[in-house]
C-alpha positions as a printed Julia matrix, in Angstrom:
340×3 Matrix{Float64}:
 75.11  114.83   85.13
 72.6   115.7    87.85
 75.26  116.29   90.17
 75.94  119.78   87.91
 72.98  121.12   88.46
 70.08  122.08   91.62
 67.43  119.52   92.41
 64.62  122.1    91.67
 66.57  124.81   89.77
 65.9   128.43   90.43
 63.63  130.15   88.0
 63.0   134.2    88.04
 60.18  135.63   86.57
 61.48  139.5    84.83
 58.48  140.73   83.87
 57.3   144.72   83.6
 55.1   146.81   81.03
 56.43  147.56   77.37
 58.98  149.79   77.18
 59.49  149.45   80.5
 63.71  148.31   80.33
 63.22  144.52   80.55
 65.12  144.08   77.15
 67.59  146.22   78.18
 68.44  144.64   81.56
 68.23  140.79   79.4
 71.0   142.51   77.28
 73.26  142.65   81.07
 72.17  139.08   81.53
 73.4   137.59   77.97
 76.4   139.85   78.09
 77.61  138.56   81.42
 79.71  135.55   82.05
 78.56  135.38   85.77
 75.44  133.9    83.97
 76.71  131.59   82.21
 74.81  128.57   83.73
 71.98  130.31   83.04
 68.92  129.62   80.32
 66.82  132.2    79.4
 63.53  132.04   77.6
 62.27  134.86   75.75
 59.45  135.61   73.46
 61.66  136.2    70.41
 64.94  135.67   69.91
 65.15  139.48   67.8
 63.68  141.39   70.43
 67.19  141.51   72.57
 69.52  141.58   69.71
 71.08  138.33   69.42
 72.78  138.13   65.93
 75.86  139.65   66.56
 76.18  137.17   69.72
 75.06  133.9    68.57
 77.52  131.22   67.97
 76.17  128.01   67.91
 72.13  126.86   67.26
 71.79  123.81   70.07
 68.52  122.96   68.12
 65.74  125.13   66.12
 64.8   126.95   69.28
 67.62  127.15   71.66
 71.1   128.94   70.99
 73.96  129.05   72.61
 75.79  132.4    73.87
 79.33  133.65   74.06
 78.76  133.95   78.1
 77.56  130.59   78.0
 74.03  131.45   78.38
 70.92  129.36   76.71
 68.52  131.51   74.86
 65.43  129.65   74.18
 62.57  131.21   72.58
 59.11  130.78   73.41
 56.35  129.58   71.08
 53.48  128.39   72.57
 53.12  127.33   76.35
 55.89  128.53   78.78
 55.11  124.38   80.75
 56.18  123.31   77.39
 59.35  125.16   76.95
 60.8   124.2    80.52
 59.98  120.85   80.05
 61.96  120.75   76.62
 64.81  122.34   78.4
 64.82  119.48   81.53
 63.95  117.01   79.07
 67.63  118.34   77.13
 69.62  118.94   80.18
 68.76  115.28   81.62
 70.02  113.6    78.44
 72.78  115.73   78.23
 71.64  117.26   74.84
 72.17  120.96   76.28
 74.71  122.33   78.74
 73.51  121.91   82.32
 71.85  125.44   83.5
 71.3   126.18   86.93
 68.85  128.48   86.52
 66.5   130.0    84.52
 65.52  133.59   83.87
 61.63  133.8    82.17
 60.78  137.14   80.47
 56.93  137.82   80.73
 55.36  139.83   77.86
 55.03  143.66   78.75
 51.22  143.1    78.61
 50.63  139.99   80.32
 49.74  139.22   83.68
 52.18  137.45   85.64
 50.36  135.31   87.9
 49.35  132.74   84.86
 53.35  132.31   84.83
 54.02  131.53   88.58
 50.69  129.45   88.33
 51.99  127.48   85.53
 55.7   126.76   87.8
 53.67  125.95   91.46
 51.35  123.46   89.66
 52.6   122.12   86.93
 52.65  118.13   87.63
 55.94  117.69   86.22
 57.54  121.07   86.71
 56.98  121.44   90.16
 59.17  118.17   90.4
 62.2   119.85   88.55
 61.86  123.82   89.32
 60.62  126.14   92.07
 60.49  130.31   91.63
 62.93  132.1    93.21
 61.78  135.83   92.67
 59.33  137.89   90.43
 61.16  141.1    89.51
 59.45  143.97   87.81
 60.37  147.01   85.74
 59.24  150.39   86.2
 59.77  153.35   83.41
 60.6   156.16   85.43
 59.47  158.36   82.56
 56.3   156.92   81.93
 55.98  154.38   84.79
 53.01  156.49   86.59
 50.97  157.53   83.67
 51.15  153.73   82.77
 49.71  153.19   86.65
 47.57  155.13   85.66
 46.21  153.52   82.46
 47.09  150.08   82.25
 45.59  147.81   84.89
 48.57  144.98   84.14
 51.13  147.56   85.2
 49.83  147.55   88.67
 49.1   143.45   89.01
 53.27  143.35   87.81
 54.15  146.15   90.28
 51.98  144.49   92.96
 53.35  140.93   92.27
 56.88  141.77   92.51
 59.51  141.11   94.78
 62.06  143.76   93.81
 60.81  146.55   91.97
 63.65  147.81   89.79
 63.32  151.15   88.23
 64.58  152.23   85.01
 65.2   155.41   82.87
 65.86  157.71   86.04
 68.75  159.01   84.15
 66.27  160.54   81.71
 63.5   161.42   84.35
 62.54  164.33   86.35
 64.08  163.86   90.24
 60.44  165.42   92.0
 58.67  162.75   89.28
 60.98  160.17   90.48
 60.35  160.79   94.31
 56.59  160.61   93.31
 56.56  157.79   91.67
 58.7   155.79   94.25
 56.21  156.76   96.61
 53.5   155.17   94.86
 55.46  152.11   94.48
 55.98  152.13   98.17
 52.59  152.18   98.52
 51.61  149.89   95.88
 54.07  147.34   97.03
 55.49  147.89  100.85
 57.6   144.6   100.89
 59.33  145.43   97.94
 62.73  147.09   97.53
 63.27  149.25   94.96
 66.65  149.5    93.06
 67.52  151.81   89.95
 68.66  150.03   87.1
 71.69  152.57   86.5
 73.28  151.86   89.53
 76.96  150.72   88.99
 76.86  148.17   92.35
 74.19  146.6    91.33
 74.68  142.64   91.92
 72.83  141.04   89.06
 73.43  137.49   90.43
 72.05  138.44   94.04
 69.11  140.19   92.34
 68.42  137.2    90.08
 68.49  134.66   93.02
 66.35  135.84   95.52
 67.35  136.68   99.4
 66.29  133.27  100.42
 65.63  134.66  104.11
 61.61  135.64  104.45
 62.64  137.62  106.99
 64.79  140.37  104.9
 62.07  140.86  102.19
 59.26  141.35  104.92
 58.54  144.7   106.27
 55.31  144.95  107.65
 54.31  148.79  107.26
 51.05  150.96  108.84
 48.25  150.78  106.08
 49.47  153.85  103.54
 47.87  157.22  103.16
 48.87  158.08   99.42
 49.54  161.94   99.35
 48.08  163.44   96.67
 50.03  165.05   94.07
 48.92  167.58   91.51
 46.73  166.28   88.46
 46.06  162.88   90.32
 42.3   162.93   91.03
 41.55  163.44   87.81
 43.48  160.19   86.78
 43.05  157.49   89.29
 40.66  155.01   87.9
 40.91  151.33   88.04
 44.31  151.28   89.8
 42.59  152.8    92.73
 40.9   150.06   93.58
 44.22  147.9    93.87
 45.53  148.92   97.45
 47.95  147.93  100.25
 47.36  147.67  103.79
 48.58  145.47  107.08
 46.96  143.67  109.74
 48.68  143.27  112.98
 47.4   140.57  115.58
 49.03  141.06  119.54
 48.36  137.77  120.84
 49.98  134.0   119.35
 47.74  132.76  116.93
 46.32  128.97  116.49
 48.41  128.14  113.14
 45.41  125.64  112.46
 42.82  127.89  112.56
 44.89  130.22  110.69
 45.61  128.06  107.99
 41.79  127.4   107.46
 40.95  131.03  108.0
 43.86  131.75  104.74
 42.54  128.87  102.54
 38.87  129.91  102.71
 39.66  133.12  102.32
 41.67  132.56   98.91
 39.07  130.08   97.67
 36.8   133.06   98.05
 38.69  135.96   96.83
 41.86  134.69   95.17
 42.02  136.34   92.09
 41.45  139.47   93.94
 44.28  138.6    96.66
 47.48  140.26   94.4
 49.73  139.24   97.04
 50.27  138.61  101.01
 52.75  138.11  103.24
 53.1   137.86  106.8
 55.62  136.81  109.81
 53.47  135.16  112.24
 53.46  134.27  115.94
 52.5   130.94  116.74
 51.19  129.64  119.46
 53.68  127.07  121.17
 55.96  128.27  118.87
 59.36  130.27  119.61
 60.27  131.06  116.17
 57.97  133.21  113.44
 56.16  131.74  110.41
 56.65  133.74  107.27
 54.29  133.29  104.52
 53.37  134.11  101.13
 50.8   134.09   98.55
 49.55  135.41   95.2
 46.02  135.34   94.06
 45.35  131.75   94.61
 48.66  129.91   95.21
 50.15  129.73   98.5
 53.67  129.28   98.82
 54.63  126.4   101.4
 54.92  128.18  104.85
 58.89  129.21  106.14
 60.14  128.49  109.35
 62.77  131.13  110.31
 65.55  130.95  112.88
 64.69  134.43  114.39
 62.6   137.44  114.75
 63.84  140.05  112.31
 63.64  142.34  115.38
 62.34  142.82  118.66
 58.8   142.98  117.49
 57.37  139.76  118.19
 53.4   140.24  117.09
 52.04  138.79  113.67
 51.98  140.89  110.89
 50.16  140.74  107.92
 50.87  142.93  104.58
 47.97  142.4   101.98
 47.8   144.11   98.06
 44.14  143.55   97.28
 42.0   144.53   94.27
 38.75  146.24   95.29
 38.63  144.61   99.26
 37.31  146.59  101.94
 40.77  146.14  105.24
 37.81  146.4   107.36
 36.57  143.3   105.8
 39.44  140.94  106.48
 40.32  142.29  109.69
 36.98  141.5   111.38
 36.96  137.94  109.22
 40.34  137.05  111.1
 39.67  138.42  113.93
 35.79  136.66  114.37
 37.12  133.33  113.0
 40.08  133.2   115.42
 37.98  134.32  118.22
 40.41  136.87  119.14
 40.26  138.68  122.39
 42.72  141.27  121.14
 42.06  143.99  118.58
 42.96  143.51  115.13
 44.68  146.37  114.19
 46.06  147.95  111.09
């Protein structure tokens, strides 16, 4: 049977704060027979409103949908639960998903989740992440900015942002609040759930080109909007910013220069991403990393445009962009300036 299904299948990571639509947009996922090689795990089964579905129990924890779908639910360690599911699929116990969609709880962190599929010894073997997508209450999403410190490390984290509830929101308090996302998160595009064309599947799957998620942006200058000094707290700390290097760099030193920085300042790293210039090198380097995982580097067929200088887009948590700027540019002995 390993013929039916990816070598290292997919996995997406839907997480956002509570309340924030992620049942909602599971409910389009179940529903839909375009996913039905999919498996889904989910904290409980109840929370998405299953019974009315559900037509046959594979085993005590996994059901199968209608649309074909898996539901599995999770009980104690999320390694555990994809394991099981491999473990089934291999012996031909459960039908043979090609990917798999994991719902984060609304107050976790996500990073122990993408941790747990980079390094897992046997996971890493069998599944690889395909894209982190978060939702954001229009309603409440920037009072919850605001408040709740995991809101931003989702937000940050995220490779699509998709915003929910607009419907029900103020337009001016939408604008705002995409604006702050924009600055939160420059490399991610934002979508609104309510949008008819959305493509569910191409959402799910990840772009699988570096170069269309990375935009490298000029470090943002948050406008301030009424009421919003006297609420910034922790979240202020969190910030975006870019780092732009003229001249070919040595990917050696570069590499060294990454690692030691992560080792030193991982957890407060959210995420990176760059499209780099290498020296001797025709083609850009994209990378990518979050907290302390670094995703193998991507070698891409083309410059995204005719700007052919590295570019660096960082979402830290309490770093000074002074700081890393004169750390690259003092331990690549750059003759150039390194520039925001």
């Amino acid at each position: 049977m390993a013929e039916l299904y990816p070598d290292f299948t997919p996995v997406t990571l839907l997480t956002g704060f509570l309340g924030s639509g992620k049942t909602t947009l599971l409910k389009r996922i179940l529903a839909d027979p375009a996913f039905g090689d999919t498996a889904v795990i989910i904290n409980e089964f109840g929370e998405v409103g299953l019974d009315h579905h559900l037509i046959e129990h594979v085993a005590d924890d996994v059901v199968l949908l209608p649309s074909g779908c898996l539901c599995c639910v999770l009980k104690g360690e999320l390694a555990a639960a994809l394991r099981d599911l491999q473990s089934r699929r291999a012996r031909g116990l459960i039908p043979p998903f090609r990917r798999v969609v994991v719902e984060s709880s609304g107050l976790a962190d996500p990073y122990p989740v993408i941790s747990t599929i980079k390094t897992d010894p046997v996971l890493r073997h069998h599944f690889r992440l395909a894209t982190v997508l978060t939702t954001v209450d229009a309603v409440n999403g920037d009072e919850t900015l605001d408040r709740h410190l995991e809101s931003v490390r989702q937000a940050a984290v995220a490779d699509t942002l998709i915003l929910t509830k607009t419907d029900l929101a103020n337009p001016p308090d939408v604008r705002a609040l995409v604006g702050r996302l924009e600055n939160l998160n420059p490399a991610a595009p934002i979508v609104r759930a309510c949008d008819a064309d959305n493509d569910l599947q191409t959402l799910f799957e990840g772009s699988g080109n570096a170069a269309s998620w990375f935009k490298a942006t000029a470090e943002p200058t948050r406008a301030k909007l009424p009421g919003r000094e006297a609420t910034e707290n922790h979240g202020a700390a969190i910030r975006s910013f870019s780092i732009t290097v003229d001249a070919p760099l040595d990917w050696t030193a570069f590499g060294i220069w990454l690692t030691m920085l992560i080792h030193r300042h991982g957890a407060r790293i959210l995420r990176v991403k760059g499209i780099l210039s290498i020296a001797d090198e025709t083609n850009p380097v994209a990378v990518h990393g979050v907290q302390h995982l670094v995703h193998p580097p991507q070698h891409l067929r083309a410059w995204p445009d005719g700007d052919r200088r590295s570019k660096l887009v960082f979402i830290v948590d309490g770093l000074a962009p002074d700081q890393l700027r004169r750390s690259l540019a003092a331990f690549m002995a750059l003759d150039v300036a390194v520039s925001a």
